[in-house]
LUMDOVO-596947 format. One record per residue: residue in three letters; x, y, z of N, C-alpha, C, O in turn. Coordinates in steps of 0.1 Angstrom, whole numbers. Layout:
N
ala,X,Y,Z,X,Y,Z,X,Y,Z,X,Y,Z
...
END
This chain:
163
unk,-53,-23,-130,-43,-13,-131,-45,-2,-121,-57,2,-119
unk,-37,3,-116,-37,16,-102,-33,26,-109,-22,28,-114
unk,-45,34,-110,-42,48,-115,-29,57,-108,-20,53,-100
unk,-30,68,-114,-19,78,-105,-29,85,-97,-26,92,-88
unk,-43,83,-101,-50,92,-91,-52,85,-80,-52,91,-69
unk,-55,72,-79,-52,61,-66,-44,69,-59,-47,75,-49
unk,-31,69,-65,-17,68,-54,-20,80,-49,-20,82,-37
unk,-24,92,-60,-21,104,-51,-30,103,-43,-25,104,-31
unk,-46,100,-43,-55,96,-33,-49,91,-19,-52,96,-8
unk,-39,82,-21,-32,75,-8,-27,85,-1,-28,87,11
unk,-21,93,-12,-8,102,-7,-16,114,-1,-9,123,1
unk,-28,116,1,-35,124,7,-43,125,20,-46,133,29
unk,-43,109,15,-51,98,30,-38,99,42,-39,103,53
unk,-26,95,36,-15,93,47,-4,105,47,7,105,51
unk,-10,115,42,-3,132,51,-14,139,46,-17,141,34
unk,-22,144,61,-37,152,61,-27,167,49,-30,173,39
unk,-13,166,56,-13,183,52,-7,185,35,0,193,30
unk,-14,172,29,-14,169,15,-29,173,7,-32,173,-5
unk,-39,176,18,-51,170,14,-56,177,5,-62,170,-3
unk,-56,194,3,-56,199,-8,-46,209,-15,-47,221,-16
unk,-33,199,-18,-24,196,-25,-21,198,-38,-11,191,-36
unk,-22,201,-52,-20,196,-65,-14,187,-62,-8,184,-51
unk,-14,178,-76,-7,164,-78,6,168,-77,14,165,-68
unk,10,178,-89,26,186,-88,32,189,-79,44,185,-79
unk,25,198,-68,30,203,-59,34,191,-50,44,193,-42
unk,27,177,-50,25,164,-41,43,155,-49,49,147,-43
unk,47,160,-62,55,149,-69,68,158,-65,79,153,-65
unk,68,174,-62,79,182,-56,84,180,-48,96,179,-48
unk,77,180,-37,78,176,-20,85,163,-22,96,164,-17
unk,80,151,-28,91,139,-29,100,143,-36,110,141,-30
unk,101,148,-46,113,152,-54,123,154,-46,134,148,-49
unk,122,161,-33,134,169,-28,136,167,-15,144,172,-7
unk,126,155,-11,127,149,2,146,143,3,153,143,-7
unk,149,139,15,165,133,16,162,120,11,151,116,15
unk,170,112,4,170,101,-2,170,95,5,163,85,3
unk,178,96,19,176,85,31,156,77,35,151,66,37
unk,152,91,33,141,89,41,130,87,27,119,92,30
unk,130,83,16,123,77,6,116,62,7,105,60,4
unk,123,55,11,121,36,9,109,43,23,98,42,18
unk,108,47,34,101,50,40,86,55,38,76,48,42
unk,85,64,33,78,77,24,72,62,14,62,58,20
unk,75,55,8,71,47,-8,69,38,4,59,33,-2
unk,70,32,13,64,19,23,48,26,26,37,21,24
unk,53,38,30,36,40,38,30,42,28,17,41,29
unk,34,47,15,17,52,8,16,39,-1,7,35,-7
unk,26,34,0,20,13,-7,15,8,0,5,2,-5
unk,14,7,14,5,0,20,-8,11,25,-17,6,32
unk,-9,22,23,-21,29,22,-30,26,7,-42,24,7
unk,-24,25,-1,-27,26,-17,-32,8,-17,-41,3,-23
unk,-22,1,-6,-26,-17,-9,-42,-12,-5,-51,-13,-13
unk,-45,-8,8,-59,-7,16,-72,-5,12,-82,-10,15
unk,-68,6,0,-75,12,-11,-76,-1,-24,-88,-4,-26
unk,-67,-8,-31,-70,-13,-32,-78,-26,-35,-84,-29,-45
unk,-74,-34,-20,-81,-45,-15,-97,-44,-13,-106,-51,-16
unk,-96,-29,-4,-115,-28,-1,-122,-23,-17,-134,-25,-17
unk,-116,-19,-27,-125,-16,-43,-122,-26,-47,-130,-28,-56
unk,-114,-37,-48,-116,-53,-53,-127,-59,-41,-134,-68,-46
unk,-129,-57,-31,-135,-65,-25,-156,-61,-26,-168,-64,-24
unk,-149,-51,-31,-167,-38,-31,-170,-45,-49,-182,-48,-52
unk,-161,-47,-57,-165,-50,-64,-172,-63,-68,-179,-65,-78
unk,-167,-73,-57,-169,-87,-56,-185,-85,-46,-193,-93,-41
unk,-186,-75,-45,-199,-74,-34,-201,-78,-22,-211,-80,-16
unk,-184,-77,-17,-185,-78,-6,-183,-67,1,-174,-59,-3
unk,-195,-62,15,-188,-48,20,-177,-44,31,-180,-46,43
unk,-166,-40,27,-155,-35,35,-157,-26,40,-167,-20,39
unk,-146,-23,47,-142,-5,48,-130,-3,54,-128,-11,63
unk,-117,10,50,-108,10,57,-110,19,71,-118,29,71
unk,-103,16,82,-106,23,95,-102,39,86,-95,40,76
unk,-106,49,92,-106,62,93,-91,66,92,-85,73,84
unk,-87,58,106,-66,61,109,-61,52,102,-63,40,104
unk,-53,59,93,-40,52,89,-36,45,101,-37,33,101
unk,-31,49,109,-26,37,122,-35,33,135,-32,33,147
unk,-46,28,127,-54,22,137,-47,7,141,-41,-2,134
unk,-49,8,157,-41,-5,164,-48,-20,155,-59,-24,152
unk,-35,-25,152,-38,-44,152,-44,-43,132,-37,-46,122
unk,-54,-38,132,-64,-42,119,-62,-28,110,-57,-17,114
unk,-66,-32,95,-63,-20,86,-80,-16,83,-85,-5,84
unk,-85,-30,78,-99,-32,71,-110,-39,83,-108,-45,93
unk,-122,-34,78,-134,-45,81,-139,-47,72,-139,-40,62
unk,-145,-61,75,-151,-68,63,-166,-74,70,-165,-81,80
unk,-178,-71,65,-187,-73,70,-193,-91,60,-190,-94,49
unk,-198,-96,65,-202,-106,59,-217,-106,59,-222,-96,64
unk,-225,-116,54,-240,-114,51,-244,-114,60,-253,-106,57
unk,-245,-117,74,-251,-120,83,-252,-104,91,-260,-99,99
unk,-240,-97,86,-238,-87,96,-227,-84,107,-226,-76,115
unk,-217,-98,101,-207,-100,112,-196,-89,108,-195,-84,97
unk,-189,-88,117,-175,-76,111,-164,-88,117,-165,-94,127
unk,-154,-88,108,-139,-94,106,-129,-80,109,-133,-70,105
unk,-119,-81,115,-112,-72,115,-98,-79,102,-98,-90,98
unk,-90,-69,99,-81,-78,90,-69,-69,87,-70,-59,80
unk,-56,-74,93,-46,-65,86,-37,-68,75,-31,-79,78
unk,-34,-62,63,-30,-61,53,-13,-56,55,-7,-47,62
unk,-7,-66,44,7,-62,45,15,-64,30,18,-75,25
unk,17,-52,24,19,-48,11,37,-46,13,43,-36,17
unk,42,-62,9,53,-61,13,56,-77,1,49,-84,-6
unk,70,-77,5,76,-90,-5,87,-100,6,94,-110,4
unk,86,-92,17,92,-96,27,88,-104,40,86,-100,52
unk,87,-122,34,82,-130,41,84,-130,60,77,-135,69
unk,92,-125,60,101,-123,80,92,-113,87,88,-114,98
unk,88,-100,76,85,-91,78,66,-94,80,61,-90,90
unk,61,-100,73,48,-111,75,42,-117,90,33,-115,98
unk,59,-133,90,55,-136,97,59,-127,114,51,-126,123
unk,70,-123,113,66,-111,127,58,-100,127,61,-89,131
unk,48,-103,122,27,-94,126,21,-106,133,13,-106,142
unk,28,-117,122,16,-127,125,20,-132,137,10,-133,144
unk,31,-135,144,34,-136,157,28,-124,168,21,-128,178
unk,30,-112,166,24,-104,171,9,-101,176,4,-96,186
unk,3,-106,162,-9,-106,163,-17,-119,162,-23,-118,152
unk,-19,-129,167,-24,-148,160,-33,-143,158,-39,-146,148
unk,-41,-133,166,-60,-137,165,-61,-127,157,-69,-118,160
unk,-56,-125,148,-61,-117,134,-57,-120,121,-45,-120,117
unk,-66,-122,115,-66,-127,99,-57,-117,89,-60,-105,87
unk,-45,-122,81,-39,-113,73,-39,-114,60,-42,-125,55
unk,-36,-104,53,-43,-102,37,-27,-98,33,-21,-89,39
unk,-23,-103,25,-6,-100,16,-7,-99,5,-19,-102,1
unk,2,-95,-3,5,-93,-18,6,-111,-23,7,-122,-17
unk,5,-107,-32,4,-125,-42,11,-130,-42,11,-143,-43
unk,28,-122,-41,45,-131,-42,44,-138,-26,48,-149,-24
unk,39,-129,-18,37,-137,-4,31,-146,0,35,-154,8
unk,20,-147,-6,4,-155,-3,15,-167,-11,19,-176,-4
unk,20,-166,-27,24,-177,-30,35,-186,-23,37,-198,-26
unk,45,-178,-12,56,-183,-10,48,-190,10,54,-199,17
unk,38,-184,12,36,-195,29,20,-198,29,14,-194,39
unk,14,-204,19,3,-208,15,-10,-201,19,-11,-191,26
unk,-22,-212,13,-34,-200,16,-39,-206,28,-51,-207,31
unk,-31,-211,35,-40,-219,52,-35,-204,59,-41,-198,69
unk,-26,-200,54,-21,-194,69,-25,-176,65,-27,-169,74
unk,-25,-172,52,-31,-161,46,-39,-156,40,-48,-164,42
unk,-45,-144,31,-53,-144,22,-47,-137,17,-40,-128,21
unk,-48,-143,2,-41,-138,-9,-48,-126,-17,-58,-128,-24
unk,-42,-114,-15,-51,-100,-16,-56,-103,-37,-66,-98,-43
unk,-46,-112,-43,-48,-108,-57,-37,-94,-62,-32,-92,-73
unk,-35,-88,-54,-26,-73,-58,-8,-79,-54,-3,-84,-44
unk,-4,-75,-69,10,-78,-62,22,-67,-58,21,-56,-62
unk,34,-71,-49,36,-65,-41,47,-51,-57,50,-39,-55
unk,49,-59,-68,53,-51,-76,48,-43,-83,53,-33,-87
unk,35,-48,-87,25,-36,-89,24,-21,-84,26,-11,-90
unk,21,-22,-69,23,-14,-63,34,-8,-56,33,0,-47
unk,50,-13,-63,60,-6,-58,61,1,-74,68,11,-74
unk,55,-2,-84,54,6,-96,43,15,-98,46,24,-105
unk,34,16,-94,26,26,-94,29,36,-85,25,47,-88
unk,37,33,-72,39,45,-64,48,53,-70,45,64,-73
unk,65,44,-75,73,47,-77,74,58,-92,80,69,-93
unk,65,51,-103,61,60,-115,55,69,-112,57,78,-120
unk,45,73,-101,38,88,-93,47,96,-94,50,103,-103
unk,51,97,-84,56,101,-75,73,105,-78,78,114,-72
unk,79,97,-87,88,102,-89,92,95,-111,100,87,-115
unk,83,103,-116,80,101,-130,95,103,-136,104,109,-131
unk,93,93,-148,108,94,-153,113,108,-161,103,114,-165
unk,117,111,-163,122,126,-172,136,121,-179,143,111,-177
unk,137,132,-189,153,125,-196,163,125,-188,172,117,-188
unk,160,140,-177,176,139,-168,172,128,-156,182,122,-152
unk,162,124,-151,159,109,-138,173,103,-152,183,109,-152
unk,172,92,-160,173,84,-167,185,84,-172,191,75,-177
unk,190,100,-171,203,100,-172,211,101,-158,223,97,-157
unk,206,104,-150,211,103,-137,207,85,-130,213,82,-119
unk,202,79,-133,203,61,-133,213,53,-138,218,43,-133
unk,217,60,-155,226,58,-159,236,56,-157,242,46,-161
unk,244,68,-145,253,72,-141,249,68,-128,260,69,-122
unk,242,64,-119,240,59,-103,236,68,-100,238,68,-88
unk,228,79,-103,228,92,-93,214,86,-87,209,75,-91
unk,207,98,-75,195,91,-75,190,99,-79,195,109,-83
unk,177,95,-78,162,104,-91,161,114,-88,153,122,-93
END
């Protein structure tokens, strides 16, 4: 289960000028962002939040990761060290959008990619790694953060409005 303190964690990782933020002050700022530019804003901190985590499932399997430092480090998200001492580079894609997948994987062949489970299930495990995390989990943990239900959200859904 992904806490809210994960996401805000993400949400701090991927805008420095969040970093000492309240959580409140962090669910205001989305509150009042333009609705246009949300599906945006909820893309990057799900695949910051997937990053997070893939490398504490993988730490807990005893294997040692780590995510790069930049959010937009070229090509790779993670390293994955193996027993020997080797490093794997590996990019991660926290998405439900098979097109969206395979144009990285075109982009990139010589790198190993890690997807959400609805993906891994729909173009098998030859050509992926199946992270275990799915891609709805984490559009619900961001989405419950970040923009919590209240009676007027629920009446304004009701009616179409947005949150």
């Amino acid at each position: 289960m992904i806490t809210e303190s994960e996401v805000f964690d993400a949400v701090r990782r991927g805008y420095s000028e969040f970093e000492s933020t309240s959580n409140a002050e962090i669910i205001d700022y989305f509150s009042e962002i333009d609705q246009g530019s949300v599906a945006g804003h909820v893309s990057h901190i799900k695949g910051i939040l997937f990053e997070q985590e893939y490398v504490d499932l993988l730490q807990t399997q005893g294997v040692e990761a780590e995510i790069f430092e930049a959010t937009n480090h070229p090509v790779a998200d993670i390293t994955v060290l193996d027993s020997s001492g080797f490093a794997s580079e590996l990019q991660l894609k926290a998405t439900d959008s098979m097109s969206y997948v395979t144009a990285a994987m075109e982009e990139n062949p010589d790198i190993g990619f890690v997807v959400t489970s609805e993906i891994a299930a729909g173009m098998g495990n030859d050509l992926v790694v199946d992270s275990g995390i799915e891609n709805a989990v984490l559009d619900q943990a961001v989405g419950e953060t970040l923009y919590p239900v209240s009676p007027l959200s629920m009446i304004g859904w009701a009616f179409g409005l947005p949150f």
